[in-house]
VOBA-1610 file (N, C-alpha, C; in pm, whole numbers, padded with zeros to 5 digits, always signed):
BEGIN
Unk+22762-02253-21880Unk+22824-02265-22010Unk+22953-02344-22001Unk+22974-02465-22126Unk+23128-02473-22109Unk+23155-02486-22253Unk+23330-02401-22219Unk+23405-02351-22347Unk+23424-02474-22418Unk+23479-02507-22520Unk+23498-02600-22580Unk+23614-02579-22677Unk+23732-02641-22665Unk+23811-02617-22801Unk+23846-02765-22874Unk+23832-02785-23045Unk+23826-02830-23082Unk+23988-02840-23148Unk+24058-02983-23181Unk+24216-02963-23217Unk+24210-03151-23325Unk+24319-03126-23397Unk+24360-03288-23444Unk+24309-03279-23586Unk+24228-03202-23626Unk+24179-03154-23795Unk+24321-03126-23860Unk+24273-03170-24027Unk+24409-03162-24130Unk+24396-03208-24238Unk+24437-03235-24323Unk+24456-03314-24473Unk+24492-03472-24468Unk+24454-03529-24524Unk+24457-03655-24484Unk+24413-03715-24593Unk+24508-03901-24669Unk+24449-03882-24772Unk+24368-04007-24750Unk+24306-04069-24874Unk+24180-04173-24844Unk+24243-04283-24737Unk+24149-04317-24685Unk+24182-04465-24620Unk+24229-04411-24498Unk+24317-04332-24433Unk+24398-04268-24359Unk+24313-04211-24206Unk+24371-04189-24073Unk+24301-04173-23977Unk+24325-04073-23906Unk+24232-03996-23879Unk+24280-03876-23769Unk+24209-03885-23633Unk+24276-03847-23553Unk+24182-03814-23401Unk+24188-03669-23368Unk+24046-03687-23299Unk+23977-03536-23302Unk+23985-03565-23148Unk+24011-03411-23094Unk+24019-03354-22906Unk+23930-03297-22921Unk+23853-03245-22842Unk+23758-03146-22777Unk+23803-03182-22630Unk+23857-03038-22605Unk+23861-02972-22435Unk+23797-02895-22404Unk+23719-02921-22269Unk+23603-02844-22222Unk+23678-02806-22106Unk+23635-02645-22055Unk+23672-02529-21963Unk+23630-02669-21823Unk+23533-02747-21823Unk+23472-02766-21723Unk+23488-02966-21709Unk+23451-02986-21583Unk+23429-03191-21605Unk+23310-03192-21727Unk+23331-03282-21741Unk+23236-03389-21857Unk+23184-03462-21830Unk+23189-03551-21700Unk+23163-03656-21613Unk+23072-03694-21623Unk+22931-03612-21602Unk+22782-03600-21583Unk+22743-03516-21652Unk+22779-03480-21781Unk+22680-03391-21867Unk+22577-03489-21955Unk+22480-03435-21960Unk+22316-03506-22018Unk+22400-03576-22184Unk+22493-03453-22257Unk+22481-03511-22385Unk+22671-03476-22429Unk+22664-03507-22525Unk+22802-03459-22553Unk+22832-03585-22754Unk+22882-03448-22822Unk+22931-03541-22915Unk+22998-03489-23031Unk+22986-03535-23137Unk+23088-03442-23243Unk+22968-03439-23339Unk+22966-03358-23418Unk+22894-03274-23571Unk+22973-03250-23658Unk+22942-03265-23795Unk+22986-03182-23928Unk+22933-03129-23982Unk+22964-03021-24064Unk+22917-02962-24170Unk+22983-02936-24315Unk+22929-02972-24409Unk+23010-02936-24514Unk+22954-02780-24531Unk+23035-02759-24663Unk+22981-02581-24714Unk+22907-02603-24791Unk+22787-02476-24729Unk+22659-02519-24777Unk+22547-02588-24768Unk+22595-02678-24671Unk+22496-02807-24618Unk+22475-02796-24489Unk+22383-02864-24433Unk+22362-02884-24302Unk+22428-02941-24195Unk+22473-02874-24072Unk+22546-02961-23976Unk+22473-03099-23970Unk+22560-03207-23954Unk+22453-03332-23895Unk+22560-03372-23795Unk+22497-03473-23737Unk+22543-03586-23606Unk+22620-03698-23684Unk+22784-03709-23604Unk+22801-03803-23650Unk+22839-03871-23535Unk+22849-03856-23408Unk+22845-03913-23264Unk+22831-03918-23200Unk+22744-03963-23101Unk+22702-03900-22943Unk+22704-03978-22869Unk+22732-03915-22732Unk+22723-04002-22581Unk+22626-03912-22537Unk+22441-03988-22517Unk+22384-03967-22374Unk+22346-04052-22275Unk+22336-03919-22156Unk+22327-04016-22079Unk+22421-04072-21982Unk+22540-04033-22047Unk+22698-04140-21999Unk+22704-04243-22074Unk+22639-04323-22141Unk+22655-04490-22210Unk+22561-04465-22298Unk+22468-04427-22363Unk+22406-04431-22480Unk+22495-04368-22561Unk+22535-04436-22700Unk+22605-04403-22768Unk+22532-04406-22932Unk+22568-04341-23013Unk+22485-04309-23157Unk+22608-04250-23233Unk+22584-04392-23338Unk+22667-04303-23479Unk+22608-04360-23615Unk+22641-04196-23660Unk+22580-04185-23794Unk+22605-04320-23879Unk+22469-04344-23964Unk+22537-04469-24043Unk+22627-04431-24090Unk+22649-04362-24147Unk+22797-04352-24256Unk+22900-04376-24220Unk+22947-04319-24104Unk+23051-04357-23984Unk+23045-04505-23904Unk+22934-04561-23899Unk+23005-04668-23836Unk+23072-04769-23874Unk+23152-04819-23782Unk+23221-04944-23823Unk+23389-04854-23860Unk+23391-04689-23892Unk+23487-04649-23882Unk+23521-04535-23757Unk+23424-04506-23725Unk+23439-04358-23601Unk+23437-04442-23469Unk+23481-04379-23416Unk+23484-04422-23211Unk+23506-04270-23174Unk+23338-04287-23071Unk+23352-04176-22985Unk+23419-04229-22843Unk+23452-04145-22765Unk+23516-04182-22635Unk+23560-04060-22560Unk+23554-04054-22422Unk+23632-03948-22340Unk+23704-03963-22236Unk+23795-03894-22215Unk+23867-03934-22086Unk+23800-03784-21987Unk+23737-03849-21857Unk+23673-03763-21769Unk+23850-03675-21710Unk+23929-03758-21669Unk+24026-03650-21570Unk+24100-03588-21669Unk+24084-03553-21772Unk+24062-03508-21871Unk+24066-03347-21937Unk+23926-03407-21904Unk+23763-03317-21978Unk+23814-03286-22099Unk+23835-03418-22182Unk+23833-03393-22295Unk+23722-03522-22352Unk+23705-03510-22490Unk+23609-03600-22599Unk+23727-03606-22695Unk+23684-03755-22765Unk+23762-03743-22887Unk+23681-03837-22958Unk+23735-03857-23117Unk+23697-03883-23186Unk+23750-03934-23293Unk+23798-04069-23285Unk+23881-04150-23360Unk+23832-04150-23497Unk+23849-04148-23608Unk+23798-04139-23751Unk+23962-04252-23833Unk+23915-04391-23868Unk+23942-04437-23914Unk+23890-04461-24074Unk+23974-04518-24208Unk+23913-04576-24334Unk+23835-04398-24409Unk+23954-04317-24348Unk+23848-04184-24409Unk+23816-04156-24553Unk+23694-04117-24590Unk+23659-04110-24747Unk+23608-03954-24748Unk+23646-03905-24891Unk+23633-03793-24932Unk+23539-03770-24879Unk+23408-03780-24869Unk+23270-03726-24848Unk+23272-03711-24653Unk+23402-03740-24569Unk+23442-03697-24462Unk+23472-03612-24449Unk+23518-03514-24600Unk+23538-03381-24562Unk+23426-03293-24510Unk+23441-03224-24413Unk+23379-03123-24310Unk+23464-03066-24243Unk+23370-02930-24141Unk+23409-02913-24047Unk+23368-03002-23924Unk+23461-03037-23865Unk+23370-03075-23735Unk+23368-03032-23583Unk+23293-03025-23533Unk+23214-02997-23417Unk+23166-03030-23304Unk+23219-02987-23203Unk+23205-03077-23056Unk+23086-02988-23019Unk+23007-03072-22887Unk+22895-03019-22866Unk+22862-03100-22705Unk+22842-02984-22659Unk+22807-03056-22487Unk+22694-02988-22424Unk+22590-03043-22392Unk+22472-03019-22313Unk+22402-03052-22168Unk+22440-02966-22092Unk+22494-02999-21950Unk+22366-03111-21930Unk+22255-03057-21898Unk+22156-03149-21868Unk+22029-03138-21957Unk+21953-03224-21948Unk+21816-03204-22053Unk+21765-03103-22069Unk+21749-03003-22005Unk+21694-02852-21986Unk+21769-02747-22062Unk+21908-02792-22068Unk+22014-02693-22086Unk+22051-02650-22281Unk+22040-02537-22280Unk+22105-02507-22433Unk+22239-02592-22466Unk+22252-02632-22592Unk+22367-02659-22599Unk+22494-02588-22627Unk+22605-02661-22605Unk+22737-02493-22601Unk+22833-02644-22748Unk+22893-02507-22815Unk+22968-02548-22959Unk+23076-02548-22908Unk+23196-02583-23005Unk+23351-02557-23028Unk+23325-02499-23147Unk+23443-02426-23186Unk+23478-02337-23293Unk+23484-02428-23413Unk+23500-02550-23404Unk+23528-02631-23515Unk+23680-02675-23609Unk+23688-02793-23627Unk+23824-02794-23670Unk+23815-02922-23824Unk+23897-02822-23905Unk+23859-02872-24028Unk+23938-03000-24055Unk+23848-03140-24108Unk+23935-03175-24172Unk+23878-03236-24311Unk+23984-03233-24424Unk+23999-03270-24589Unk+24057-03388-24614Unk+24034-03455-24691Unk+24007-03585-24680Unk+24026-03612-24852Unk+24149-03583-24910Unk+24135-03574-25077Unk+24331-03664-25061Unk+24327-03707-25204Unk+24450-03778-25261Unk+24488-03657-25324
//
């Protein structure tokens, strides 16, 4: 298992940028998957970034061209640059690391951010 804490969520108004941390108890180096999620209330978590693999990288259409995933290994953290933010960015969001293909995946608690003028 690794812990995960999620930090850098807040109010923020349109257009405006936040960066998201996720720190993991453990390296990151070589885990199979790793990435961030949202959820609004009421709705379904979805994907809005992932690294597998180490170099396969995936982002949600909606996000691209404004999100950058990235991690620093000596670290063991993920982050998650969110530039040009628009209301419909409001969520919680959600780090997520999956040691290897076999393995359950382990959450962060989630860290909110709002996204209103």
């Amino acid at each position: 298992q690794v812990q995960l804490v999620e930090s850098g969520g807040g109010l923020v108004q349109p257009g405006g940028s936040l960066r998201l941390s996720c720190a993991a108890s453990g390296s990151i180096s070589r885990v199979y998957h790793m990435g961030w999620y949202r959820q609004a209330p009421g709705k379904q978590r979805v994907l809005v970034a992932t690294i597998t693999s180490g170099t396969s990288i995936n982002y949600a259409d909606s996000v691209k061209g404004r999100f950058t995933i990235s991690r620093d290994n000596a670290k063991n953290t993920m982050y998650l640059q969110m530039n040009g933010l628009k209301p419909e960015d409001t969520a919680v969001y959600y780090c997520n690391v999956q040691k290897t293909l076999f393995s359950s995946a382990d959450w962060g608690q989630g860290t909110q951010v709002t996204v209103s003028s």
